[in-house]
RODO-2510 file (C-alpha; in nm, 4 decimals, decimal comma):
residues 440
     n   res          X          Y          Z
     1     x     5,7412     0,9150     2,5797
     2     x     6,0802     0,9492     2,7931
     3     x     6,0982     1,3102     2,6715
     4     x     5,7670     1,3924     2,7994
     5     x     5,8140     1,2343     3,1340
     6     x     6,1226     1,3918     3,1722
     7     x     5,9777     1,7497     3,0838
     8     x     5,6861     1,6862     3,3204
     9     x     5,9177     1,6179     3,6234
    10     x     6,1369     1,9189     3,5923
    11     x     5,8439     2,1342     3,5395
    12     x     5,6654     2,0181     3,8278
    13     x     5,9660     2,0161     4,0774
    14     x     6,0718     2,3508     3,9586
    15     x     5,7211     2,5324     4,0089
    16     x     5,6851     2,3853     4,3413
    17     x     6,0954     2,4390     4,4363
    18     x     6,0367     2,7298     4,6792
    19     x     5,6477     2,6593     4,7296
    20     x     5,7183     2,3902     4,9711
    21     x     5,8354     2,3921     5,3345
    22     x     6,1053     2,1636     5,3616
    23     x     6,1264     2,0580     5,7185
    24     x     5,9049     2,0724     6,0273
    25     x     6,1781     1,9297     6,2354
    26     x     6,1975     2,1354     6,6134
    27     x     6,5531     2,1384     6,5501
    28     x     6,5528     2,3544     6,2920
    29     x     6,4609     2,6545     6,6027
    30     x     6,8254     2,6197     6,6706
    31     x     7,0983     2,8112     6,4539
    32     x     7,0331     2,9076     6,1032
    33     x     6,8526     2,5885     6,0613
    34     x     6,8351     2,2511     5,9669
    35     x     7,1072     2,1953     5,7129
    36     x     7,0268     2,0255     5,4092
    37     x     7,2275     1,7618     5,2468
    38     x     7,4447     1,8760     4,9690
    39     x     7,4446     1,5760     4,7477
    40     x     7,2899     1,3770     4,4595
    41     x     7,0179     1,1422     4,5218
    42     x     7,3162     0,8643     4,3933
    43     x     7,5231     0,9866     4,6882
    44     x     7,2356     0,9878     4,9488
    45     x     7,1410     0,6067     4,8283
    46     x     7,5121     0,4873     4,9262
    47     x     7,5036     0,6609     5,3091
    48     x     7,5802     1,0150     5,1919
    49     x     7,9165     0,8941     5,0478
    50     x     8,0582     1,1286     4,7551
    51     x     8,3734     0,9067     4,6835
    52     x     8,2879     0,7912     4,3810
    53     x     8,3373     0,9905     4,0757
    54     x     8,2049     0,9394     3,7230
    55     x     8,1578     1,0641     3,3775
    56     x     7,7513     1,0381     3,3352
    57     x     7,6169     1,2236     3,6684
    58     x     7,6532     1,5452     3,8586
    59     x     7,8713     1,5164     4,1736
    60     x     7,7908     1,7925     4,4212
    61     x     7,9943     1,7481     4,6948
    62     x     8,3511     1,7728     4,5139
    63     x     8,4322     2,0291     4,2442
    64     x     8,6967     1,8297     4,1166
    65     x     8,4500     1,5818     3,9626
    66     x     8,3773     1,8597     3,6971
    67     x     8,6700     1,7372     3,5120
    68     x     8,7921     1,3767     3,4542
    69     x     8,9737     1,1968     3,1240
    70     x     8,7578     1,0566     2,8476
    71     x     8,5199     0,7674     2,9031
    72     x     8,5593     0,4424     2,7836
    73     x     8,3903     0,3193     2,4482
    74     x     8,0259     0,2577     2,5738
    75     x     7,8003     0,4696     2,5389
    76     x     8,0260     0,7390     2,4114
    77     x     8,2804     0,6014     2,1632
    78     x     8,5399     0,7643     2,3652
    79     x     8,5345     1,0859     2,1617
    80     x     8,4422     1,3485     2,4535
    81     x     8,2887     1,3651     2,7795
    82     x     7,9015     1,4059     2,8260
    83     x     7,7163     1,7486     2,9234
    84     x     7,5724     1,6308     3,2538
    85     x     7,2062     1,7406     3,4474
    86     x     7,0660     1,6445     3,6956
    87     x     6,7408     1,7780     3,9062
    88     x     6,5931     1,5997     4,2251
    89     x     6,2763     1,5925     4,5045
    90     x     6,2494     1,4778     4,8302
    91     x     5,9479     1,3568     4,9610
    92     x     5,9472     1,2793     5,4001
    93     x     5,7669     1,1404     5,6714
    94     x     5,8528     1,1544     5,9918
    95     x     5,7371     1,0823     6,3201
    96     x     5,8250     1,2736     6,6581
    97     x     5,8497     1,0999     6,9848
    98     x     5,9346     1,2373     7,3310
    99     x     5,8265     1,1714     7,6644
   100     x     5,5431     1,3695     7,6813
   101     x     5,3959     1,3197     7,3264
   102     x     5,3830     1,1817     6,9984
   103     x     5,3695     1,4118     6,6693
   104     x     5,4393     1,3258     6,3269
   105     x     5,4873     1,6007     6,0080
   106     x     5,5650     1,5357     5,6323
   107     x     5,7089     1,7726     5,3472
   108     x     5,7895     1,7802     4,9901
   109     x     6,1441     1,9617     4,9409
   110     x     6,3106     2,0487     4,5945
   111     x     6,6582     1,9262     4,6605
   112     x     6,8764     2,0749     4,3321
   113     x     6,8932     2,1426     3,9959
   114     x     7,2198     2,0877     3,8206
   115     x     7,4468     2,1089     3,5307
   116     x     7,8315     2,0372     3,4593
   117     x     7,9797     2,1269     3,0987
   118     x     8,3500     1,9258     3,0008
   119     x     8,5595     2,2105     2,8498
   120     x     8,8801     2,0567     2,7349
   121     x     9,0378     1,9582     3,0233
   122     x     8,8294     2,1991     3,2370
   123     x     8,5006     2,0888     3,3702
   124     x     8,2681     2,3581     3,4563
   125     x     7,9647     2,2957     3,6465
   126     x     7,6582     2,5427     3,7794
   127     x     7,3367     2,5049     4,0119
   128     x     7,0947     2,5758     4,2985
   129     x     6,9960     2,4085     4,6528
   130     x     6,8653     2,4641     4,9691
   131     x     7,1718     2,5141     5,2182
   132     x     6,9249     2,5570     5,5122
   133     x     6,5685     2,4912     5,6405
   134     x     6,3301     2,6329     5,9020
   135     x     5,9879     2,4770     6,0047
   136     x     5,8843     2,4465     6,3970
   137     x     5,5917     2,4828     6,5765
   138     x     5,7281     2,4655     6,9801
   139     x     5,5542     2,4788     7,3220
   140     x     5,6816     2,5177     7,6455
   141     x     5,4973     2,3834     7,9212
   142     x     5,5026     2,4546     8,3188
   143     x     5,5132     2,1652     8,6046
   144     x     5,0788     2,1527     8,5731
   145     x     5,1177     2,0831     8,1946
   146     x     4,9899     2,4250     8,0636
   147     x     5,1791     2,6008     7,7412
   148     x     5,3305     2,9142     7,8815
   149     x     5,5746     2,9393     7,5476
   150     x     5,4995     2,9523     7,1834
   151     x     5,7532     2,9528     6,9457
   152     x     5,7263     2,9134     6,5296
   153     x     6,0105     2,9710     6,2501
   154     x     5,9941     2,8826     5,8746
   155     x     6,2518     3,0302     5,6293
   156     x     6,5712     2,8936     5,4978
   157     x     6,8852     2,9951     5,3005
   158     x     6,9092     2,8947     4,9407
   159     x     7,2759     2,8556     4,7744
   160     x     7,3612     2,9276     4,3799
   161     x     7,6763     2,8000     4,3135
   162     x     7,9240     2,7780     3,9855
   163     x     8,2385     2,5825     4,0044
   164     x     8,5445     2,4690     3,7808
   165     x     8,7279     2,1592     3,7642
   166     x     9,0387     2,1182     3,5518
   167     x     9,2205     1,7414     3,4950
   168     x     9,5920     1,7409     3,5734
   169     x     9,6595     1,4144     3,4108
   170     x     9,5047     1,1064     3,3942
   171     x     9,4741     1,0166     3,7705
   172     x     9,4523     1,3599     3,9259
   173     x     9,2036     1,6086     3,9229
   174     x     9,0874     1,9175     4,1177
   175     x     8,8481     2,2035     4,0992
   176     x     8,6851     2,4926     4,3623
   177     x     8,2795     2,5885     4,3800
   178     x     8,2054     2,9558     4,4282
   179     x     7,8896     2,9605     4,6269
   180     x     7,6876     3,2089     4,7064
   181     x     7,4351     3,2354     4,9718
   182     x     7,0865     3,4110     5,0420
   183     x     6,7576     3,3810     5,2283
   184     x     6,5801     3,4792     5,5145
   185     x     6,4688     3,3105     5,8445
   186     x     6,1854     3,4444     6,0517
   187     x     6,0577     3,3329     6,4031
   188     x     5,7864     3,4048     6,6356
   189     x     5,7672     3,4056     6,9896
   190     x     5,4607     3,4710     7,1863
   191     x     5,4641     3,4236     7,6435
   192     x     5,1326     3,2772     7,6986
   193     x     4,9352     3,4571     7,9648
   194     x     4,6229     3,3362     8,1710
   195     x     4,3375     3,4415     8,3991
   196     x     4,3133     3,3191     8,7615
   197     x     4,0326     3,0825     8,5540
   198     x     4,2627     2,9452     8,3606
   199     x     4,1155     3,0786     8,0404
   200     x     4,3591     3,2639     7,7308
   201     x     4,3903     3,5774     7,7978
   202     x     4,2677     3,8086     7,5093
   203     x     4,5504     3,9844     7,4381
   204     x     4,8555     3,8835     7,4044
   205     x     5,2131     4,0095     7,2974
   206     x     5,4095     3,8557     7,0109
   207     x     5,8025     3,9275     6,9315
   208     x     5,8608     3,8929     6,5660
   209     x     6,2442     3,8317     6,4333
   210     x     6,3588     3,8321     6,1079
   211     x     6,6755     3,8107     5,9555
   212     x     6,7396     3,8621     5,5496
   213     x     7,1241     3,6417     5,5226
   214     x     7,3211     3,6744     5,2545
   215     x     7,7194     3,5853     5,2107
   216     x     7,9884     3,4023     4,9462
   217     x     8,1936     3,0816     5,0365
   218     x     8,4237     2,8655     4,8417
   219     x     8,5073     2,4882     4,8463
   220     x     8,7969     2,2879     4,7528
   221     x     8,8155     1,9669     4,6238
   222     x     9,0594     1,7049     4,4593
   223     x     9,0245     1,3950     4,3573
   224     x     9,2480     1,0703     4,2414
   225     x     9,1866     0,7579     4,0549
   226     x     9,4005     0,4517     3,9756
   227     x     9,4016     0,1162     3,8717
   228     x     9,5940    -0,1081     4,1478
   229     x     9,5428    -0,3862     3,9026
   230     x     9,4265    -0,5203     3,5730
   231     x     8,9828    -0,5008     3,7337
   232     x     9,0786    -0,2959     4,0330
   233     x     9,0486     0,1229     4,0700
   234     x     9,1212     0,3069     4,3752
   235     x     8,9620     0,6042     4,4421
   236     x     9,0427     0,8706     4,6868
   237     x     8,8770     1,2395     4,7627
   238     x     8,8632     1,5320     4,9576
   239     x     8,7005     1,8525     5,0240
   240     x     8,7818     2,1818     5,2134
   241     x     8,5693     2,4644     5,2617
   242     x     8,7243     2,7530     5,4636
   243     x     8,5339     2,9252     5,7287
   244     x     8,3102     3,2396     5,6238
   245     x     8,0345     3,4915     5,7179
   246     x     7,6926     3,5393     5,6379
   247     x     7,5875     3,9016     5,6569
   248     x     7,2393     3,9792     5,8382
   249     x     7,0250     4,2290     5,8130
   250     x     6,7654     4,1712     6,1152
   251     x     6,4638     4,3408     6,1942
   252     x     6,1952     4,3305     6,4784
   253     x     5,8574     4,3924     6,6342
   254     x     5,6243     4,3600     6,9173
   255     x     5,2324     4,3609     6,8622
   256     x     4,9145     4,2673     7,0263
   257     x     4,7883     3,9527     6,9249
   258     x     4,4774     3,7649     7,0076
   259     x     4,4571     3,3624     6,9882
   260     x     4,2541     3,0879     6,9198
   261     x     4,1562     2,9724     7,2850
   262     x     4,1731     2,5840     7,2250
   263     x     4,4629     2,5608     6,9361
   264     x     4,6063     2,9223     7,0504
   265     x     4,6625     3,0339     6,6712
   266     x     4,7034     3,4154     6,6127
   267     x     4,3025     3,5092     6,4840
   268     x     4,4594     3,8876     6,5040
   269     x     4,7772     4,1358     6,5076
   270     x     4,7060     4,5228     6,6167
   271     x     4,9230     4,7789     6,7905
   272     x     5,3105     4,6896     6,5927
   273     x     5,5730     4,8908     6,7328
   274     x     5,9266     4,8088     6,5455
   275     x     6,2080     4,7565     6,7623
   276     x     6,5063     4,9679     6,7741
   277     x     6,8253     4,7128     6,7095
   278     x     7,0572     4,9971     6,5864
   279     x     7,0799     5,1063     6,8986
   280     x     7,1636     4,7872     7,0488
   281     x     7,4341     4,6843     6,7296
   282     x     7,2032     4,4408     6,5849
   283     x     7,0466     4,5813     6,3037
   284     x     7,3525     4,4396     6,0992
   285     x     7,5584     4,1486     6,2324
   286     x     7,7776     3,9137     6,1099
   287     x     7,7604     3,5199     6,1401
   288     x     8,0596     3,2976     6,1525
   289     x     8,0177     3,0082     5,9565
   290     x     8,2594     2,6830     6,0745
   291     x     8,5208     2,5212     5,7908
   292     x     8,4306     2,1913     5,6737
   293     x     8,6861     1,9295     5,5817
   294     x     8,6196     1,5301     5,4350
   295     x     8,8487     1,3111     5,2940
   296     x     8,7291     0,9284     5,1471
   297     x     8,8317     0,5871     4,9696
   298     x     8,7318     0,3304     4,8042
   299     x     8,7847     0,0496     4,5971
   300     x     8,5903    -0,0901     4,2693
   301     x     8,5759    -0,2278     3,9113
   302     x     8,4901     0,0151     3,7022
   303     x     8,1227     0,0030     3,5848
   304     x     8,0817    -0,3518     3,7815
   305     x     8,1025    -0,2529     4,1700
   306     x     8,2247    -0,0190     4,4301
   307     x     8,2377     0,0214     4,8184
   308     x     8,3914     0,3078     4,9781
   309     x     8,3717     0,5087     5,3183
   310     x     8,4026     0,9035     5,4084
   311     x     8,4655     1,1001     5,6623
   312     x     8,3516     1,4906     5,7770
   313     x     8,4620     1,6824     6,0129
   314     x     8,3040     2,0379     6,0740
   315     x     8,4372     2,3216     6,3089
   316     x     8,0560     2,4241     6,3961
   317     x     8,1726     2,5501     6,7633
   318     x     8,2921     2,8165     6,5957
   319     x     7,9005     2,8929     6,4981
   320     x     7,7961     3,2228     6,6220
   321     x     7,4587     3,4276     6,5536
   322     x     7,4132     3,7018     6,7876
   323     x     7,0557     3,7870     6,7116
   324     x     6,8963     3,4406     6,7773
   325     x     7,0560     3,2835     7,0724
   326     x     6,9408     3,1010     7,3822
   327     x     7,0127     2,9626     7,6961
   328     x     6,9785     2,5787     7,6571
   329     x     7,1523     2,5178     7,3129
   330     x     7,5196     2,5627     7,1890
   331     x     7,7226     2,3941     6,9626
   332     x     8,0187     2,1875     6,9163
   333     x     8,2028     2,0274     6,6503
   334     x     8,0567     1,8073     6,3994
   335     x     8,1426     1,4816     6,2889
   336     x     7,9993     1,2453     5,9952
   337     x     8,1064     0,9034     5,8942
   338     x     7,9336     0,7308     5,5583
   339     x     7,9881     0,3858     5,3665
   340     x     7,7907     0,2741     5,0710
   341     x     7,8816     0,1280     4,7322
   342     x     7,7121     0,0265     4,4070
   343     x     7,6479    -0,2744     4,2197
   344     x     7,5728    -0,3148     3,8406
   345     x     7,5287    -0,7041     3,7042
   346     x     7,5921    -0,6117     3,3173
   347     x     7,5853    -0,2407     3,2026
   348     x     7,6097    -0,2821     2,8538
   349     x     7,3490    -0,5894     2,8556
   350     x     7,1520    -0,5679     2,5168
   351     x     6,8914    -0,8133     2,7091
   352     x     6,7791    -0,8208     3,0400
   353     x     6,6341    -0,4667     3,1676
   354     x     6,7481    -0,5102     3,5388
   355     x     7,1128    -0,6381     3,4677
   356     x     7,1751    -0,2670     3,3690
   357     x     6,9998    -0,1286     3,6376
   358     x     7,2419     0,0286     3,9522
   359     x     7,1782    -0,1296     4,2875
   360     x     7,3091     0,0735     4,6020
   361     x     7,2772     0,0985     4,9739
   362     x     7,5211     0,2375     5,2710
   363     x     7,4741     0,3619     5,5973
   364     x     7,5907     0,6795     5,7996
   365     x     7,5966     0,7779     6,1498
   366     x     7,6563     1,1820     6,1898
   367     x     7,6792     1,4287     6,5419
   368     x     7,5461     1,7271     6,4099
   369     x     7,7299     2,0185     6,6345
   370     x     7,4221     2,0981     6,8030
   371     x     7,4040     2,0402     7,1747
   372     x     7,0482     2,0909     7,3568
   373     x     6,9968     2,0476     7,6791
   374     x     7,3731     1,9205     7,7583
   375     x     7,2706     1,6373     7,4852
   376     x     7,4238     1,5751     7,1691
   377     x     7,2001     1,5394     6,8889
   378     x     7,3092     1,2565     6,6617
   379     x     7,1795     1,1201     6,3932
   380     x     7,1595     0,7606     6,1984
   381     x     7,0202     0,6639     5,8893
   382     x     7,0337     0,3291     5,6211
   383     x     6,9785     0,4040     5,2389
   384     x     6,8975     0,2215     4,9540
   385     x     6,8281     0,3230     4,5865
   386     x     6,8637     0,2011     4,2725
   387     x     6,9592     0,3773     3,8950
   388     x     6,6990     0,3384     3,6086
   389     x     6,8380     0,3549     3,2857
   390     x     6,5754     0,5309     3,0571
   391     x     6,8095     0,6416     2,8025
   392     x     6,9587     0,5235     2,4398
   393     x     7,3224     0,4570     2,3776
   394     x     7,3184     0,8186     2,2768
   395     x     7,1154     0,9741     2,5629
   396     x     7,3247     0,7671     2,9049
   397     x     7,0340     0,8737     3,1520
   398     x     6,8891     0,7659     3,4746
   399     x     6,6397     0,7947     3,6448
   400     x     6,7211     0,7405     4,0503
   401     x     6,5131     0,6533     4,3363
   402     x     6,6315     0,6189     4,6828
   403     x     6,4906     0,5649     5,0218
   404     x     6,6275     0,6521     5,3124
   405     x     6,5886     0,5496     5,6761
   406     x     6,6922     0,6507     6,0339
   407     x     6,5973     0,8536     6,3473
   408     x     6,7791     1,2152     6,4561
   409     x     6,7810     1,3047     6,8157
   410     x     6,7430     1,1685     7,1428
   411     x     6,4158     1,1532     7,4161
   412     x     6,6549     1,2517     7,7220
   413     x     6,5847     1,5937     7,8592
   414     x     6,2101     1,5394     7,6874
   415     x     6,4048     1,6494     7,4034
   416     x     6,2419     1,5276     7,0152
   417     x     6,3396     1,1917     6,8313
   418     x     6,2875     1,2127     6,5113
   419     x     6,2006     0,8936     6,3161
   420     x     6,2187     0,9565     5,9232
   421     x     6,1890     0,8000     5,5779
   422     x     6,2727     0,9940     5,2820
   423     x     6,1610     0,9331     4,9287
   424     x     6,4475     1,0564     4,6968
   425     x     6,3834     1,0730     4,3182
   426     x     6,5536     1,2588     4,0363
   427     x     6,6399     1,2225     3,7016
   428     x     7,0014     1,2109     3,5826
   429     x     7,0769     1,3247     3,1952
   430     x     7,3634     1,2711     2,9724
   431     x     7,4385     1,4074     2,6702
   432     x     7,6875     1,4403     2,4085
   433     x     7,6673     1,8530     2,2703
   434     x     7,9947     1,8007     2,0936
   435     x     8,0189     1,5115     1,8109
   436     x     8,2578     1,5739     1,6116
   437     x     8,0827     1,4153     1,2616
   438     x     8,1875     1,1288     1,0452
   439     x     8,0343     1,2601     0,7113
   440     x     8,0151     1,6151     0,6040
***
C-alpha cells in the first residue's frame, strides 16, 4: 500500500511540475522574478534553516551534505550510507491587501525532485527546481480611479543541478553544486486609451517582451559536526555562491489589440510588427546575478532534538537586467535570518506511532533586495511541520508536511501585502542499494 501511494504522488507532481503557475504575486513584475526557495520541505518547516545535516534526507541548500561518515546502528546496521530521494509540492493561498483593494490568488507549484548517491567517501547528489517565478496581473490607475496601465508576466527560470560532496574526516565535510539555469519570462504591457465618453477604445496597442535566459553557476558549501559532550553535537555550515550571468536572448513586438470593455481582456491581436533590438544592443544581453553567502549553528542530540539559527546575506544591488527595467523599483542588498529546530520523543520506538514521528517549527524574517517605491519589501513567515515515518527498518522514509505562515510586503506607497499560507508536502526515501550479504 506505501508503494502505491508513493508511486501515485510522484506521478502526479511530476505531470503537473511545469503545468502549474507558481506564483501570482505582483512582485514577481520586478527583476527576473519571484525567487523560489531552494530547500527541502524539512528545511522550510524549521524557518528555512539548512543547518542541520543528516544521513536519511536530501539537503539542498549545502553540497557538502552529499557526503557524511556512516550512520549509527538503527536503521542501517552501520554498514553504508543510504541512497537518498526526495520529491515535493507546494500548495498556497494568499491574500492581497493595499489601500485601494483587496485581492486574493492561489497556486499549486512543484518544488523539486531529488536524489543524492554515497560513493565512498564522495557523496554525489543530482536534481531539478524552480529558481524563479512570474505571475502578475497589474493596473495602473489615474487620480479619477480609471486603469490607464495594464501589465501581465508569467514565466520563470528552472535550475538542473548535479553536485559532489566528499568527507574529509569524521567532522569535516565539503562539496560544490554545478547548476545550470534556463527558462523564459514574458510580459505584456498594454496603455489604456479612452473616448471623451469614457468608453474602451477599440483598438488598442500592446508591447510584448520576451526573454529566453539561460546561464551556469556554482555553489560552495562545507560543513562540520562534533560532539562537545557525551549527548551534545555542534553543528556549523556555510555556503558561497559566486556572482554570475544569465545570458538573454530577448525579443519584441507591438500589435493591435482589442479588449473586453468591462474586464479589458485581449478578445483579439492583428497588425504584429517585431521590434528591432539589434539595433538598439538588446537582442542579446547579459544579466548580472549577485553572490550569495550564509553561514549557521546549532546545537542538538543526535536523533532526540536540535535548534539552530542561519544567516544570508545576498549582494542583489549588483542585479542588473537591461531589457526590463523601470523607474520606481531598484534593488539593494538582501538579508535573511532563520531559526527552527526539531524534536523526536523516541525514534527507534517499537510502540507508539507518534513517538517516532519528527516535530518542527522556526521562524524567519528576510529583506528581499527589492526596493519599490523607496520601500523595502520584507518579508516574515512562522513554520511548522512534522516527519511521517512510513517506512520499515529497511526502507528509513518520510513522508513531510509543513505549513507555513507570514505576510511579504508593505501597504505604504499603495504598494501589495501579501498574506500567505503554504501547504508543503513531500515524500522523503531512503534506501540501502549496497548490502554487502551475510550468506552467499
Amino acid at each position: 500500500m506505501i508503494k502505491k501511494f508513493i508511486v501515485i504522488c510522484i506521478t502526479i507532481i511530476s505531470s503537473t511540475a511545469f503545468a502549474q503557475q507558481g506564483t501570482g504575486s505582483p512582485y514577481s513584475f520586478y527583476g527576473i522574478g519571484s525567487l523560489k526557495f531552494k530547500g527541502t520541505v524539512e528545511n522550510r518547516s524549521m524557518g528555512g534553516m539548512g543547518v542541520y545535516l543528516d544521513s536519511i534526507h536530501v539537503n539542498l541548500r549545502n553540497p557538502a551534505a552529499y557526503a557524511g561518515k556512516n550512520i549509527e546502528n538503527y536503521p542501517f546496521d552501520g554498514e553504508s550510507r543510504p541512497v537518498k530521494f526526495s520529491v515535493a509540492g507546494t500548495m498556497s493561498d494568499v491574500s492581497l491587501e493595499s489601500n485601494s483593494g483587496e485581492g486574493s490568488y492561489n497556486s499549486t507549484m512543484f518544488d523539486y525532485i531529488a536524489m543524492s548517491v554515497p560513493l565512498g567517501k564522495f557523496g554525489f547528489g543530482f536534481g531539478l527546481l524552480p529558481y524563479t517565478s512570474v505571475g502578475h496581473k497589474l493596473y495602473d490607475v489615474n487620480d479619477d480611479d480609471v486603469i490607464v496601465n495594464r501589465y501581465s508576466g508569467q514565466g520563470g527560470i528552472n535550475r538542473v543541478f548535479a553536485g559532489l560532496g566528499y568527507q574529509i574526516n569524521d567532522q569535516l565535510s565539503v562539496g560544490v553544486d554545478f547548476n545550470y539555469n534556463f527558462g523564459n519570462i514574458q510580459n505584456t504591457a498594454i496603455e489604456i486609451a479612452y473616448t471623451s465618453d469614457g468608453e474602451v477604445v477599440q483598438y488598442q496597442t500592446r508591447e510584448f517582451n520576451r526573454s529566453d535566459l539561460s546561464g551556469l553557476d556554482l555553489n560552495f558549501g562545507i560543513a562540520y559536526k562534533t560532539m562537545v559532550n557525551d549527548k551534545l553535537e555542534l553543528s556549523a555550515t556555510a555556503t558561497y555562491t559566486p556572482g554570475s550571468t544569465l545570458n538573454s536572448d530577448n525579443t519584441r513586438s507591438l500589435s493591435t489589440v482589442t479588449l473586453d470593455g468591462s474586464s479589458l481582456e485581449v478578445t483579439s491581436i492583428t497588425n504584429t510588427i517585431i521590434t528591432d533590438l539589434a539595433s538598439q544592443n538588446l537582442e542579446e544581453t547579459e544579466l548580472s546575478m549577485p553572490s550569495k553567502f550564509s553561514f549557521g549553528a546549532g546545537l542538538g542530540q543526535p536523533k532526540s532534538w536540535f535548534v539552530g539559527a542561519e544567516y544570508t546575506y545576498q549582494n542583489t544591488s549588483d542585479f542588473s537586467n537591461p531589457v526590463f527595467s523601470n523607474q520606481i523599483s531598484s534593488f539593494e542588498n538582501a538579508s535573511k535570518v532563520s531559526v527552527g529546530g526539531f524534536y523526536i520523543p523516541d525514534y527507534k520506538a517499537f510502540t507508539g506511532y507518534f513517538k517516532r514521528v519528527v516535530y518542527r517549527a522556526g521562524f524567519n524574517f528576510s529583506n528581499s533586495g527589492l526596493v519599490v517605491k523607496d520601500e523595502s519589501i520584507k518579508e516574515f513567515g512562522m513554520s511548522f511541520g512534522v516527519g511521517l515515518p512510513v517506512g520499515s527498518r529497511s526502507l528509513f522514509s518520510n513522508a513531510n508536511l509543513g505549513l507555513e505562515f507570514g505576510k511579504r510586503g508593505t501597504t505604504n506607497q499603495n504598494l501589495v501585502q501579501e498574506n500567505f499560507i503554504n501547504l508543503n508536502v513531500s515524500l522523503s526515501l531512503s534506501s540501502r542499494w549496497f548490502k554487502k550479504r551475510k550468506y552467499d
